[in-house]
C-alpha positions as CSV (number, residue, x, y, z in Angstrom):
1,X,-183.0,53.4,-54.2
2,X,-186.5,53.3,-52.4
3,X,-189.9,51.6,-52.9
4,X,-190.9,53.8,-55.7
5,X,-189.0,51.0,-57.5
6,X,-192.1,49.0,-57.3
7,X,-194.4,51.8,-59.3
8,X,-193.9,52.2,-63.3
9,X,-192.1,54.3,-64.9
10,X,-189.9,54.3,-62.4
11,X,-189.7,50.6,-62.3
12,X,-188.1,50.3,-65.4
13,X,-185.0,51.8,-64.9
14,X,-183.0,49.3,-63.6
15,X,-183.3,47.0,-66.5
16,X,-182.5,50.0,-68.8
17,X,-179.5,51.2,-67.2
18,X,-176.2,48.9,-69.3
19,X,-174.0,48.4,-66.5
20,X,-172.8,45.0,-65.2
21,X,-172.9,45.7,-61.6
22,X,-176.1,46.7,-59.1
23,X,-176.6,48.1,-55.7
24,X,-180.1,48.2,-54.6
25,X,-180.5,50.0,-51.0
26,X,-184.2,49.3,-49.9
27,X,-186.0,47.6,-47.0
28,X,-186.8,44.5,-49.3
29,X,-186.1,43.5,-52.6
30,X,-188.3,45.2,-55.1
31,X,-186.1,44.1,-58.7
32,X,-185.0,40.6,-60.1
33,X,-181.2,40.3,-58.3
34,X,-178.7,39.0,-60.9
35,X,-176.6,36.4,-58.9
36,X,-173.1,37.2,-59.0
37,X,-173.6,40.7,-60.7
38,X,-176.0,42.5,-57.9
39,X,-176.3,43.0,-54.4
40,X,-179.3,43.6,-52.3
41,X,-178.9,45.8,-49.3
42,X,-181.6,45.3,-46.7
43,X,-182.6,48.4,-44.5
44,X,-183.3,52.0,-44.9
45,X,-181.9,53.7,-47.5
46,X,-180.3,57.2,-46.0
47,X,-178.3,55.0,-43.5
48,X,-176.6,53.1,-46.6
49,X,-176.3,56.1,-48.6
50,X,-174.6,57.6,-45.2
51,X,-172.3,54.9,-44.5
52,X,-171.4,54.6,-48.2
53,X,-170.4,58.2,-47.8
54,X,-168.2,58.5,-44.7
55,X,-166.6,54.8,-46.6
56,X,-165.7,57.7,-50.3
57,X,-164.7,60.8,-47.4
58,X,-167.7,62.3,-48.6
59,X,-169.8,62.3,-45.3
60,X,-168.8,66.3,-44.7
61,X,-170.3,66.7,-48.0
62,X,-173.2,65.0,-47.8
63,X,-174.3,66.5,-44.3
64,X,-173.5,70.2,-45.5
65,X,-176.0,69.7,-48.7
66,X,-178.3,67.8,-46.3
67,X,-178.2,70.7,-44.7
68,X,-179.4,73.4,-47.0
69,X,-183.0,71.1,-47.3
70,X,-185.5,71.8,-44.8
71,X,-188.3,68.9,-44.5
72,X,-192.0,70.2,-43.6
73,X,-193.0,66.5,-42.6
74,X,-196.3,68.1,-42.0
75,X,-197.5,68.1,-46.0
76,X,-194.2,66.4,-47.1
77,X,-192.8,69.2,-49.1
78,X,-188.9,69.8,-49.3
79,X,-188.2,73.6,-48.6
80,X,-184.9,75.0,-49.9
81,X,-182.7,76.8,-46.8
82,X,-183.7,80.6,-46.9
83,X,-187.3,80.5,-48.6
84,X,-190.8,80.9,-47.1
């Protein structure tokens, strides 16, 4: 999931993970799609992962750890609920 698919090491791990089957959320395609065995998912990525939740009942879920994350979009930083 996400661009950082384009940067090694991180790049590598979709041809290391054995598994027949793919998803890849991201705005464009960023690994070799194997017809018939992958699909490519255009758009942003939290609105798949969202929709792919409330499909699994899992929407509650994901909103109420979603929740306990703060975002400082000022120096990017991820701030747990409850610390300075």
């Amino acid at each position: 999931m996400g661009t950082s698919l384009q940067v090694a090491p991180v790049s590598m791990i979709p041809d290391m993970v054995e598994c027949d089957h793919r998803v890849l959320f991201n705005r464009e395609p960023v690994m070799k799609i194997r017809t018939g065995q992958d699909m490519f998912l255009p758009g942003d990525c939290d609105d798949h992962v969202q929709e792919l939740c409330s499909i699994l009942g899992w929407k509650d879920d994901l909103l109420k750890e979603n929740a306990k994350v703060q975002i400082d979009d000022s120096n990017n930083k991820k701030k747990a609920e409850g610390e300075d």
